[in-house]
Residue, then its C-alpha position, 0 to 999 in steps of 0.5 A: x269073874x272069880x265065884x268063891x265058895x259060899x262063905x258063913x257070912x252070906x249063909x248066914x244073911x248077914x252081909x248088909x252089917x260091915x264086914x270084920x274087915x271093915x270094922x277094923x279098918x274103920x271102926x274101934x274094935x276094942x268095942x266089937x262083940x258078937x251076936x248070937x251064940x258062939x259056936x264051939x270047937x265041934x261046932x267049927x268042924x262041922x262047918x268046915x266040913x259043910x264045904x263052901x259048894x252051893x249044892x252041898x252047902x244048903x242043900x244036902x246032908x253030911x253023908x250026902x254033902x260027902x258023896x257030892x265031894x267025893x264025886x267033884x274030885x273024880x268029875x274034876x280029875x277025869x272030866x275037867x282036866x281033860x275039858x281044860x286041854x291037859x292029858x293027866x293020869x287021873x290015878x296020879x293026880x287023884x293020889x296028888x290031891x289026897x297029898x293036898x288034901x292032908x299039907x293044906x295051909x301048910x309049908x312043907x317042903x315041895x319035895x317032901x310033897x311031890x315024893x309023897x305023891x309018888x311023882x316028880x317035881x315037873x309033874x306037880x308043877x303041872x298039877x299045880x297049874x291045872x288045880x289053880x286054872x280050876x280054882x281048886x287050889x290057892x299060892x298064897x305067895x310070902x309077903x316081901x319087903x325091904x323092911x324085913x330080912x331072911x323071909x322065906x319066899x315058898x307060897x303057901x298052898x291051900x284047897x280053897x274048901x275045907x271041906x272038899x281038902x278033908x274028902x281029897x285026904x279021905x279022912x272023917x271028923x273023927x279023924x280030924x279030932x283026933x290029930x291036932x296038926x290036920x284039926x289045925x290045918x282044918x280051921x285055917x283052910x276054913x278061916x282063909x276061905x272065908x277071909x278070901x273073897x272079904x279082901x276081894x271086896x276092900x278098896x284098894x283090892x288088898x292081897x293074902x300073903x303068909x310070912x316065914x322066916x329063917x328066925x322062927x318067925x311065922x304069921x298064918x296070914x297077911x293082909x296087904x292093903x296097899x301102901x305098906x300097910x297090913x293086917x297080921x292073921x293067927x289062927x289057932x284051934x285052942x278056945x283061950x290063947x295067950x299073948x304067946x299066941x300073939x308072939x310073931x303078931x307083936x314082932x310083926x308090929x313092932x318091925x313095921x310100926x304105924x304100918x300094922x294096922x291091927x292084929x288078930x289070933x283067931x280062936x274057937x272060944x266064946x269071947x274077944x279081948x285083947x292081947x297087946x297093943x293093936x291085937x285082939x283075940x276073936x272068936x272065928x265067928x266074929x268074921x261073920x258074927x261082928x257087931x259093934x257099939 
């Protein structure tokens, strides 16, 4: 059985209410509010940096949860690396993952980013394998159908903690805040690893896909549930988006039609409304803050 980072939700004790998940597969969203205080934009950081890890998420401080992460990466480049049978340079791999660490939930180019780590194309696809066996990275694969043309086929590559992603890159939060490409890249790695085990648990057992096509058109995250039917996913560090947010959701829908299921642009403002037909704007904590009626 694969265990997954701590998610807010379970930190939060709410995992006896439906998850947002269920609520927009079961439930009229239109009616969804959110219990308790909203965090803000600061707020989100500070929870991405607290990492999914039991040990440093419940019970270590922020300098201490740093060091507890920065001590995993070297106990994974040096130890268990080599426990799971491969001989790596860990000076290699340790400069690998600072790559990781700074593309996370993001598409670059492979040899953009296998150049950038001073090695070659073989060795990350080996470095790859290994982080994926250990459950340190994820491909999330681009979504295929008949239905849609000129869709690119690369996986999107995230470290399944954001917390962990920020220590492999050696950057601070006020690094973060400072670059709005790593903030955005910040809030997607946390908003999927908390979407991560949510899809394990729905029925059928759905799957996390991105989309990216020649035309310009992109969607942060796909829900296949099965059966051609799907839940498109922006995420976005702004606390008001706009129907422009929603843009490549509303394409997404308007190709697929009763198949989308619903929408989403998550955001880090305080409030949901809606967007278009089938798409919302939620604030991040909805996915563990929702209520409903």
């Amino acid at each position: 059985m694969v265990l997954h980072g701590l998610t807010e939700r379970e930190i939060a004790h709410a995992v006896d209410q439906p998850s947002l998940l269920d609520l927009l597969l079961d439930s009229d969203i239109s009616q969804l509010s959110i219990s308790g205080p909203s965090p803000g934009l600061d707020d989100y950081v500070d929870l991405a940096l607290r990492s999914g890890f039991p040990e440093a998420a419940l019970n270590l401080s922020a300098p201490g949860q740093l060091a507890w992460l920065d001590a995993y990466i070297d106990h994974v480049v040096n130890r268990d690396v080599l426990a799971a049978g491969e001989q790596r340079d860990p000076i290699r791999l340790r400069r690998y993952l600072e790559v990781l660490g700074l593309s996370t939930a993001g598409l670059p180019a492979e040899s953009t980013v296998y150049q950038a780590a001073g090695i070659n194309q073989r060795t990350a696809d080996a470095y790859d394998r290994i982080l994926a066996a250990l459950y340190l990275i994820e491909l999330v694969p681009a979504w295929a159908t008949n239905r849609l043309n000129r869709l690119t086929k690369r996986a999107k590559r995230y470290l399944t903690d954001p917390a962990l992603a920020l220590a492999a890159a050696r950057v601070d939060e006020r690094s973060v805040l400072r670059d709005g490409d790593l903030l955005g890249r910040l809030i997607d790695t946390f908003v999927v690893a908390q979407l991560r085990p949510e899809v394990t648990l729905l029925h059928p057992r759905a799957r996390l896909h991105h989309i990216r096509s020649r035309d310009g058109q992109e969607v942060d995250v796909v829900i296949d549930l099965g059966g051609g039917e799907v839940i498109g996913i922006e995420i976005k560090a702004s606390s008001a988006p706009t129907a422009r947010d929603a843009r490549h959701l509303i394409w997404l829908r308007d190709q697929l039609g009763p198949d989308f299921r619903a929408g989403i642009v998550f955001h880090t403002g305080p409030i949901p409304f809606d967007l278009d037909d089938r798409i919302w704007a939620l604030p991040i904590c909805a996915l563990w803050a929702a209520r409903t009626g």
